[in-house]
C-alpha positions as CSV (number, residue, x, y, z in Angstrom):
1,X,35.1,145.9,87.5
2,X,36.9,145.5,90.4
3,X,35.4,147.4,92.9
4,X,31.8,145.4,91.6
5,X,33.6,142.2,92.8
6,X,35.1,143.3,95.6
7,X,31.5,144.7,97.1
8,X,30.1,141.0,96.2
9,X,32.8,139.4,98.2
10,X,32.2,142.1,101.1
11,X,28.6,141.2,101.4
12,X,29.9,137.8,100.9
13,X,31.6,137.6,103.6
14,X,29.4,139.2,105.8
15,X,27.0,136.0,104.8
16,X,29.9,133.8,105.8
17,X,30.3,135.9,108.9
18,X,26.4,135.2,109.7
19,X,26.7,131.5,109.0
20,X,29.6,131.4,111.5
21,X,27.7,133.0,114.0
22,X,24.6,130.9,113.6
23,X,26.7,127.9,113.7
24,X,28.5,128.3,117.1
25,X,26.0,130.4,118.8
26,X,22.4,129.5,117.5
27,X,21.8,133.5,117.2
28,X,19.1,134.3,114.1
29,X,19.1,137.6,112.6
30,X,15.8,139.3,113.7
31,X,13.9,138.6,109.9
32,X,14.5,135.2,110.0
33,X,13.8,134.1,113.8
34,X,9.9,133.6,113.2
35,X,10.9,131.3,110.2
36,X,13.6,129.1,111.7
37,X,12.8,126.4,113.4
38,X,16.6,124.5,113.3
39,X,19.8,127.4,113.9
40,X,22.5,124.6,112.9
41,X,20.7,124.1,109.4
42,X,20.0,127.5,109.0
43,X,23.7,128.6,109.4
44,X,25.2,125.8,107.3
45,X,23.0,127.3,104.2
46,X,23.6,130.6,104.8
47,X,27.5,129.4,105.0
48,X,26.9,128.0,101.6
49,X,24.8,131.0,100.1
50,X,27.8,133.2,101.9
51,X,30.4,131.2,100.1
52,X,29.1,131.2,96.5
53,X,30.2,134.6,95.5
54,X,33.3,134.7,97.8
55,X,34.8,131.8,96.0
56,X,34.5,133.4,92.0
57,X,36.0,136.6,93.5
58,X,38.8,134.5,95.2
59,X,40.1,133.2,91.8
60,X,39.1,137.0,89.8
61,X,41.6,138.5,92.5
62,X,44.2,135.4,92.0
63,X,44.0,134.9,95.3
64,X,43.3,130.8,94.7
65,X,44.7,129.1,91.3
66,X,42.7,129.6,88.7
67,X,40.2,126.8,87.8
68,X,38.3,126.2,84.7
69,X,35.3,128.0,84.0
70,X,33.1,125.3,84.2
71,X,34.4,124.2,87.6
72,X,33.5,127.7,88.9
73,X,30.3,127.7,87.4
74,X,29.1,124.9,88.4
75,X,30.6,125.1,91.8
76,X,29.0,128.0,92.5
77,X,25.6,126.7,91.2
78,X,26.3,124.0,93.8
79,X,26.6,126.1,96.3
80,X,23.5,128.0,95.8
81,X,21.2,125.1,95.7
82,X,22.8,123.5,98.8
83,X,22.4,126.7,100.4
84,X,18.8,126.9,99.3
85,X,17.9,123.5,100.6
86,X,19.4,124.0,103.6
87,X,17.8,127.4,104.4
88,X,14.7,125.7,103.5
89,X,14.6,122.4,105.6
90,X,15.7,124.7,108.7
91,X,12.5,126.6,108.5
92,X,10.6,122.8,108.3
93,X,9.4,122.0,112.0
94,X,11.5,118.6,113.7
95,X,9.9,115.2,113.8
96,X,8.5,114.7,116.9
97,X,8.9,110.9,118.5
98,X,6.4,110.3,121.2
99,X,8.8,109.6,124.5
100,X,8.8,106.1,125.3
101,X,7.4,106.8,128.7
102,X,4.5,108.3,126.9
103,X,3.7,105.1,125.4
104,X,3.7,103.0,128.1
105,X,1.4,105.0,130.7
106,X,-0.6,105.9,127.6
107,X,-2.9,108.1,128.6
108,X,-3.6,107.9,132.2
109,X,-0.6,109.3,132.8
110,X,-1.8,112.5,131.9
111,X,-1.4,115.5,134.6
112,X,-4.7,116.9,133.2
113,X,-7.0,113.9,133.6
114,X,-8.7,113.5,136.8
């Protein structure tokens, strides 16, 4: 059983590893970069998707205190959604604000018009 858990927090922590990356670079994996629209979002949920198994295999290892079962549960629930919701408002395209400048020239302004 412990080899299963240890391969869950490998691929675990490559998530994290990815979520780091994302974070303090903006760099996408190549499957995701015609879906992402915000990098910082993106790499905060795949931090939380990343840290969902690590965290269970941390206390089956006894590497943290151990915690109540429903804490754990729960926790990593948590973790998922959060992650989910993150991963899917970074794919949502930005508000975009008309510039102020824009507003006040209106439409004359426009390089286009003649």
């Amino acid at each position: 059983m412990a080899w299963v858990v240890g391969a869950g927090m490998l691929l675990s922590a490559l998530a994290v590893t990815v979520g780091i990356i994302t974070l303090r670079t903006g760099w996408i994996p190549p499957l995701a970069r015609g879906h992402v629209r915000r990098p910082k979002l993106y790499g905060l949920g795949v931090l939380a998707m990343g840290l969902s198994p690590l965290l269970p295999g941390l206390f089956y290892f006894d590497v943290l205190p151990g915690a109540s079962w429903d804490l754990r549960f729960f926790g990593m629930n948590a973790f998922v959604l959060v992650g989910l919701l993150l991963i899917a408002a970074s794919q949502l395209m930005p508000v975009r604000r008309p510039s102020p400048t824009h507003e006040v020239l209106g439409d004359a302004a426009s390089p286009d018009r003649g």
